[in-house]
Structures are given as C-alpha cells and as structure tokens.
N, C-alpha and C positions, 0 to 999 in steps of 0.2 A: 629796718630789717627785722624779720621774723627772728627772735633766738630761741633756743632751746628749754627755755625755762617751764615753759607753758605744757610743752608737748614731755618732759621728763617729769613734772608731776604727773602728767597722767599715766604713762607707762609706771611709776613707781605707785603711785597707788595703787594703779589694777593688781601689780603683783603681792602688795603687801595687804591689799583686803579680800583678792581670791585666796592666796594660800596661808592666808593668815586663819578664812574662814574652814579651808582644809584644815588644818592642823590643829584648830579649836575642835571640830565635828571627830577628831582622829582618823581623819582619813590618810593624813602622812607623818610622819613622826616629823620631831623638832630639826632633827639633822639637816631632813629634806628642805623640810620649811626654809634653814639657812642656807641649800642649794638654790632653792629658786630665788629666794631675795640677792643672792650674791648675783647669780644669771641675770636677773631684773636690772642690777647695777649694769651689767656687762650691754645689756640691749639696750639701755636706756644712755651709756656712752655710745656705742654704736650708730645709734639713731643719730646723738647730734654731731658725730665725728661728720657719717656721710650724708647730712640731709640740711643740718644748719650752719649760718644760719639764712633763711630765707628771704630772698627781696620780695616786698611787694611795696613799697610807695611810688607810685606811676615814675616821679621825677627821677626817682633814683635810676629805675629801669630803662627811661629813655636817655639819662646820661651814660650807661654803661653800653645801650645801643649804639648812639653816636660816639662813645669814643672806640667802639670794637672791644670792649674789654671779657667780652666771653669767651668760654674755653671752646678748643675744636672736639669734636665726638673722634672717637677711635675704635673703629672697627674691623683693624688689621692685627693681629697678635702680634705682641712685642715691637710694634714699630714706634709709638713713643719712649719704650727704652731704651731703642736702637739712635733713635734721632736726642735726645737727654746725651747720649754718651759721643754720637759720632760731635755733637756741641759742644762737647768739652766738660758738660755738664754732669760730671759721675758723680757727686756728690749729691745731686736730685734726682739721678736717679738710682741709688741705692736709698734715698730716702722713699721714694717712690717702691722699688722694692719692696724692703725691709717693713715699709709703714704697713703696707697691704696684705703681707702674710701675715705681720706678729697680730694686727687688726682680728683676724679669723684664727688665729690660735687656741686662743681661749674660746671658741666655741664651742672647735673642733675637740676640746678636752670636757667643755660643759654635757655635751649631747651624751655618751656613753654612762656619764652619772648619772644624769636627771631620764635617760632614756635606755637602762640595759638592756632590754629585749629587743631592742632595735640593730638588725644585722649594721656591719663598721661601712658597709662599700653606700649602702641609704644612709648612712650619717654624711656622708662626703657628697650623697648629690643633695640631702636635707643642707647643706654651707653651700654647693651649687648654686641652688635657689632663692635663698635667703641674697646670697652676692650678687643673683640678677635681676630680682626685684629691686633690691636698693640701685643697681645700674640703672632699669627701665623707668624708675622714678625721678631720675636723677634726668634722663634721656626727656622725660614726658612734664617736667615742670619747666623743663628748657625750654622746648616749646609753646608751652602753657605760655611763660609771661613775655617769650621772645627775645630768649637771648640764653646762652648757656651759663649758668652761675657755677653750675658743676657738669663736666665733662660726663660722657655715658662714653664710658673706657673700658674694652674686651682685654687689655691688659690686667685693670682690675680683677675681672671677673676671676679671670685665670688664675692672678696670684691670691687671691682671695680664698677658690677653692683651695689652694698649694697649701694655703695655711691653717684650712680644715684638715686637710691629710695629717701635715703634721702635726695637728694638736692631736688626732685621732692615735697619731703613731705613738706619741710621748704616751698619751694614756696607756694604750695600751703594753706598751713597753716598761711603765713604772710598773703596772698592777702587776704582770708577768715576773719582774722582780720581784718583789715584794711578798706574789705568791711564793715565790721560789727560795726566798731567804731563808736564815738558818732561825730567825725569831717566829716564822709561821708554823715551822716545821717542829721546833721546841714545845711552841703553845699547842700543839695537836698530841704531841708525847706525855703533854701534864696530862690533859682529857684521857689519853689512853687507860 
C-alpha cells in the first residue's frame, strides 16, 4: 500500500518553500507565514486521513476483490447513520459523526484568517468543495483499481460541510467577543 509519506512531503514542502519565499520577498509577514505552515499541517493530515493509505499491489487488490472486502458508495443522505444506529451500532456512528465535522472544523476556522475578504457563506461552499472533491476521488480511485478502499459517502460530504459552518461560526463568534471585551475597549481608551 501506498502511505502518506510521500505525498505529506510534498504538500509540506510546497508550503514551506512557497510561503517561506513570500515572507523572505515581504510579501506576508511572519504571523501569516505561521498561518499557512500551520494550514499546511492541517491539509497535509487531511490529505492522509481521507486518501491514505493507497492499494496498488495487483495481489493485494484481487485479494480484497475476492474476499468483497470494499466499502458500499452512499448516495442517500444519512442513510448510513440511520443503518450504524438501527445495527445497534451508535458508537460508530457517532464516531462517524463526530469524526467528519471535527475533520472540517479547523478549516472552517483557517479560511476567515488566511482569507478575510472572503464573504463567510463562499467559505462554507470553499469546505463544500474541498469535501466533494476528496468524495469524487475517493468515488474515482474505487473504480480506477476496482474495488472501493474508501467509500464515496454523501453522508460525508454533508457532515463535512456541517463542520465548515461550525468552524466558520466559532470564528466568528470568538473574534465578535473579543472585539466586544472590556481589554479591546481599554486598549482603544489608552490611544484616545
């Protein structure tokens, strides 16, 4: 099997000799700089949470054909967490849950820092998309080696965006605080 090793240097590189060479040229200050290498972290788990790791040794691939060992595709909303639960099985699927929003949380709080100008409701379809491409890849390497190694689940997609929103909401709920505290309102009094 393919692991992640390969494919997280290369994502971590790109991030740290693109905005490394930002940050040398001044074109973002150092703060930034530590926004995207932290994001870079954040894509670079991302990446191997839902992509690795990859089968490609023929034998392995026709042993998991023959024993049926790939996942089913889900294309009905919530009907794997309906069927997880009607099984008895709540404990998978709250992990299923819980795994797929907290997953898109941290995005949904990266996007507003590394992207202010960006209205909040385009951050939530910007984790939209990001969540249906990782699905249609997910969908298109199934069939690629002929056999599902990871399910292409509209459950996902769903809870995925859920968990842009809320990272979107925390953000904006912390800064709204913070604007609003009695230490921002202080610091504006000293300036006066």
């Amino acid at each position: 099997m393919l692991n992640y090793l390969y494919p997280s240097i290369f994502i971590m590189t790109f991030f740290v000799l693109f905005f490394g060479y930002r940050f040398l040229r001044s074109y973002i200050t150092l703060q930034k700089y530590l926004y995207w290498f932290i994001f870079g972290i954040y894509i670079t788990c991302l990446v191997d949470i839902t992509l690795f790791p990859f089968p490609y040794q023929k034998y392995l691939i026709q042993i998991m054909i023959e024993d049926n060992l790939g996942y089913l595709n889900n294309f009905v909303p919530f009907k794997g967490i309906v069927e997880f639960i009607r099984n008895g099985s709540f404990t998978i699927a709250l992990k299923q849950l819980g795994g797929n929003i907290v997953l898109f949380i941290p995005f949904g709080l990266a996007l507003p820092i590394l992207f202010p100008k960006i209205m909040k409701h385009k951050m939530i379809l910007i984790g939209f998309s990001v969540s249906l491409v990782i699905e249609l890849t997910q969908g298109i390497a199934g069939l690629y080696i002929g056999y599902n190694y990871r399910s292409c689940d509209i459950d996902d997609l769903l809870l995925n965006t859920l968990g842009t929103v809320l990272g979107v909401l925390i953000y904006c709920f912390s800064t709204n605080t913070y604007i609003n505290s009695n230490l921002v309102k202080e610091k504006k009094r000293q300036v006066a």
